[in-house]
Every structure is written in C-alpha cells, then in structure tokens.
N, C-alpha and C positions, 0 to 999 in steps of 0.2 A: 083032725090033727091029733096024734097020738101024742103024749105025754111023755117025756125021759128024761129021771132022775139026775143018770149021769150026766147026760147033754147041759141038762139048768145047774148042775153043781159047777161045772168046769167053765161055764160062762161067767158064776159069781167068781170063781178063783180069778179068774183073768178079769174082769171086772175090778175085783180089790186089788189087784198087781198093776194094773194100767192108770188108778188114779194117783199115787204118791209119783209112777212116771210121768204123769199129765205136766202134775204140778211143781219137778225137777224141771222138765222141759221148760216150762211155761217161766221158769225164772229168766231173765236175759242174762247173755251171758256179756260177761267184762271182759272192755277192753279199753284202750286210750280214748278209742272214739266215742265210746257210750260213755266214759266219764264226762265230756265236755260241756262245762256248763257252772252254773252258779247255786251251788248246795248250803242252805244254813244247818247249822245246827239243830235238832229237835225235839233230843231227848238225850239224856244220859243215864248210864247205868251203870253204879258203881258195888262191887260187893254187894249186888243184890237191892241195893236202894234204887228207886228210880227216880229221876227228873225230869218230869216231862212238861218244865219250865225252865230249862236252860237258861245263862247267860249267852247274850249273844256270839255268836262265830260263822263265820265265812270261809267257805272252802271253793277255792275259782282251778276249774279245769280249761285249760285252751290248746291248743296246738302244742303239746309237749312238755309244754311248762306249767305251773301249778302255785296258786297264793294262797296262804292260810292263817288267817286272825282268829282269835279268840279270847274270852276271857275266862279263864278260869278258876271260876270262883263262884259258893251259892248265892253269892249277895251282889248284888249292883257293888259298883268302883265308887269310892266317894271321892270325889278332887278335892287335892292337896291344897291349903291355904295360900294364897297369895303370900310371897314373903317378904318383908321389909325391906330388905337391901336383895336385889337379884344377884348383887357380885359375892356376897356373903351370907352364906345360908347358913342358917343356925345347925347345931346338931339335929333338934326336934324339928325342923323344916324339911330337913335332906331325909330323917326317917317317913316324915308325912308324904313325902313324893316318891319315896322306896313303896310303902304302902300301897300307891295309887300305881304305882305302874307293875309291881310285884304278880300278879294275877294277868296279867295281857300277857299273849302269847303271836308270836308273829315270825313266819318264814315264809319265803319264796322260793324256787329254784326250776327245775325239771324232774318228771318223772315218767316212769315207765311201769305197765302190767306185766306181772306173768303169774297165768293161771286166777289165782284169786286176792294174788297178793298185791298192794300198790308200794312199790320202789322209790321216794320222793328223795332226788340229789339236792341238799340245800344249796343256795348259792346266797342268799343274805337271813340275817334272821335278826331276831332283837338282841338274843342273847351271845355275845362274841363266840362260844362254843356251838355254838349251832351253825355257823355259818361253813362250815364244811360236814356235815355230820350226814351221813344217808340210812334216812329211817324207813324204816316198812311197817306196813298194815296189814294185816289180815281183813278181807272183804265177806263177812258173817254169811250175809244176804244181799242179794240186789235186783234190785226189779225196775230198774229203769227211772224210776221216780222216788226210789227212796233207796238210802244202801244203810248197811249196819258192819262198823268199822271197829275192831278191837287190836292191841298191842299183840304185837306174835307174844308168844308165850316166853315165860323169865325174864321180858322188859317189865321198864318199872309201867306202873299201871293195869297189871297183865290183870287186873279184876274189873278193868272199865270196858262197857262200850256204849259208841256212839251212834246216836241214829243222825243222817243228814235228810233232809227233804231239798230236792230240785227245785226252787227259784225260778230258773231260766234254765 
C-alpha cells in the first residue's frame, strides 16, 4: 500500500471539521416537546461567580403550560416569627414576613419555543406585576438532560445563568 501525503492530510482536515459537527449535531434540538418535564435548579452563574449549590427551584414543562418556583437567594429562607396578634402585625413582624417571602419567586402560565428561545405567557405569578408579563429566555445549551438558561440580553440579570437538571 503506497503512502500519500495529501490523501492523510485532507482526511485530518475533514477529520477536525466533522468533530465540532459531531458535537452541534449531537446536542438535541428544542422544542415544546423535549422541554416536558420536571427540571431543578443546579447551578447558577452570576458575573462570573458560580453556584453549584443553589437554593432550591422548580421548573414544570407539560402540554403547553409551564410552573416555575424558586428561591432566590444564597442563603436558605429563614421563617418569620409567629406574631402575637395575627389581626395586628407589628411594623417589625410585617418586615420579618416581607423578609421571608422577599426572595421566593413564583409564576405559571403557558409557553412556547422558537428556535432557541423559551416564550413563558404569565397567567399568575406572586408578584401582581407578573401576572400578565411575557418573558423570554435564551436556551445557552441543551442536551436533553440538562439545558443552560440565560436573560436575552439588556434584561435585568443579563449576567446570570442557569443550569436546570431533568428530575423526570
């Protein structure tokens, strides 16, 4: 078998061109249907910091519609004291249950893909401004079992992102 230069050079060029295609390919692509399912939280990434101890959050994909809890914040929630009178809350009581619920985050509604981005229509949320607001994400990476979610750019947070891991 004779030897040739060119022949083995032009196998490594397409060689090193066909693995970063491998591993384009090989990412799954999104859609409604591959979101379905129950994603926690796993990691976050803010301005270059990571947490790859997150507070808890839950992100639920089903038929269309979408729930998403979280808390965000680097420290566990501490609950607010019991208060003396429930009909009458002290100033320092209503601050200590502002405190505790200030960092939970909560919306449901429906949503939709296009391309890479997720479309989430609110229809309740915790915060009265949320309950009509329609937010989008940018989908970093996904791979079927894990995706990496960040703020389109010029919202606020646009330095965060988040890793979700598949549950169910």
């Amino acid at each position: 078998m004779k030897f040739d230069l060119s022949h083995s050079l032009a196998m490594v060029f397409w060689a090193t061109l066909a693995l970063p295609l491998r591993t384009a390919l090989a990412q799954e692509a999104l859609t409604a249907k591959s979101l379905e399912g129950v994603w926690k939280v796993s990691k976050v990434v803010t301005a270059g910091v990571v947490n790859s101890n997150p507070q808890p959050g839950l992100l639920i994909f089903t038929r269309g519609y979408y729930s998403a809890l979280r808390v965000n914040s680097s420290e566990p929630r501490k609950a607010s004291p019991e208060p003396k009178d429930p009909q009458k809350l002290t100033d320092a009581e209503k601050l200590a249950r502002y405190e505790e619920w200030a960092p939970y985050a909560a919306s449901a509604g429906t949503y939709e893909v296009k391309g890479n981005t997720i479309i989430n229509h609110n229809s309740v949320a915790k915060m009265v401004k949320g309950m009509t607001l329609t937010e989008e994400a940018i989908i970093l990476k996904f791979d079927g079992n894990s995706l990496v979610a960040g703020p389109k750019p010029g919202n606020p947070n646009s330095d965060r992102q988040t890793t979700y891991t598949r549950v169910r």
